[in-house]
C-alpha positions, 0 to 999 in steps of 0.5 A, spaced: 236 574 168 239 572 175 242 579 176 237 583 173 232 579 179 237 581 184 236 588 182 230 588 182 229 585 189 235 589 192 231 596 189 223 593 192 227 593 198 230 600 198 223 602 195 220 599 202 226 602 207 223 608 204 216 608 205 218 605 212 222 611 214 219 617 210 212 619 213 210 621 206 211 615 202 206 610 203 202 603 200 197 599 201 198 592 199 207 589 198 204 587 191 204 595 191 212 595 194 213 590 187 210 593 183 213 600 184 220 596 184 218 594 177 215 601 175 221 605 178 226 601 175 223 601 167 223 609 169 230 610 171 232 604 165 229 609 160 227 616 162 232 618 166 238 618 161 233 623 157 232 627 163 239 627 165 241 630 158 236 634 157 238 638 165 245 638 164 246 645 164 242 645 171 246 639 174 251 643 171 249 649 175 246 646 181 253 641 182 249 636 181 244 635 186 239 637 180 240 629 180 235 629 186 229 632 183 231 628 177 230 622 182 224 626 185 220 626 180 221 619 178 219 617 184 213 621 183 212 618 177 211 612 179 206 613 185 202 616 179 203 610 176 202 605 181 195 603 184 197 603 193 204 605 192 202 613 195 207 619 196 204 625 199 208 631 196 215 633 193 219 634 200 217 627 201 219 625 195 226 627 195 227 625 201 225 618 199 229 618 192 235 620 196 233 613 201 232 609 195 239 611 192 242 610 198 239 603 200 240 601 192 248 603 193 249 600 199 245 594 197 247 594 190 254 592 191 253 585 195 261 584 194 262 583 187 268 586 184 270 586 178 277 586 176 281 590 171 287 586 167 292 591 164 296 587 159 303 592 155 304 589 148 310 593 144 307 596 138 310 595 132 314 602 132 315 603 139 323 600 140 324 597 148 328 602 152 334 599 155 338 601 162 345 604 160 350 600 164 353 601 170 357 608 171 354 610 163 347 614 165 346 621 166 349 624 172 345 628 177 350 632 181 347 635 187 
């Protein structure tokens, strides 16, 4: 509970950056910025892996920047959605999904990192492999 709050804050504040930095991105009250936050976040969570798999072949074509209309159109979405959180058109959008994602990367990480253990066991039929001893392996002559 406690990180899916601290997604939310972190994604509240990108949404924020964004209406401050981007002329076309604006909103009425900072209910609104939360409420948006929230919206955003229910959208990406389950619209846009649909998306994403059924624009595969553009992302593929388009190198993956299709990504940002993906995002584009989410953001309009939520404007759509949310009473006070207002964007003025498609560039303004684009603009401001790509200052969410960045901010919520950057914001996203705060430091945790997870550490992977890789543990060899011997399998059943796999035999150990001994050095020869000295002065009987391969010889590679030069």
């Amino acid at each position: 509970m406690k990180n899916a709050l601290l997604r939310w804050f972190v994604l509240a504040l990108a949404v924020w950056v964004a209406a401050v930095i981007v002329p076309g991105i604006h909103y009425d009250h900072g209910q609104s910025i939360l409420i948006a936050a929230l919206v955003l976040g229910i959208l990406n969570t389950f619209m846009k892996p649909v998306l994403r798999i059924l624009s595969l072949p553009f992302i593929f074509v388009t190198l993956g920047f299709f990504l940002l209309v993906i995002n584009a159109i989410l953001l309009l979405l939520t404007a759509w959605l949310v009473p006070g959180f207002h964007v003025a058109g498609f560039w303004a959008a684009v603009f401001g999904s790509l200052v969410i994602s960045i901010v919520s990367m950057v914001l996203g990480n705060s430091g945790q990192h997870r550490n992977i253990y890789v543990e060899r066991t011997q399998t059943l039929y796999s035999t150990p492999r001994r050095a020869p001893p000295a002065g009987k392996g391969p010889v590679i002559d030069v």
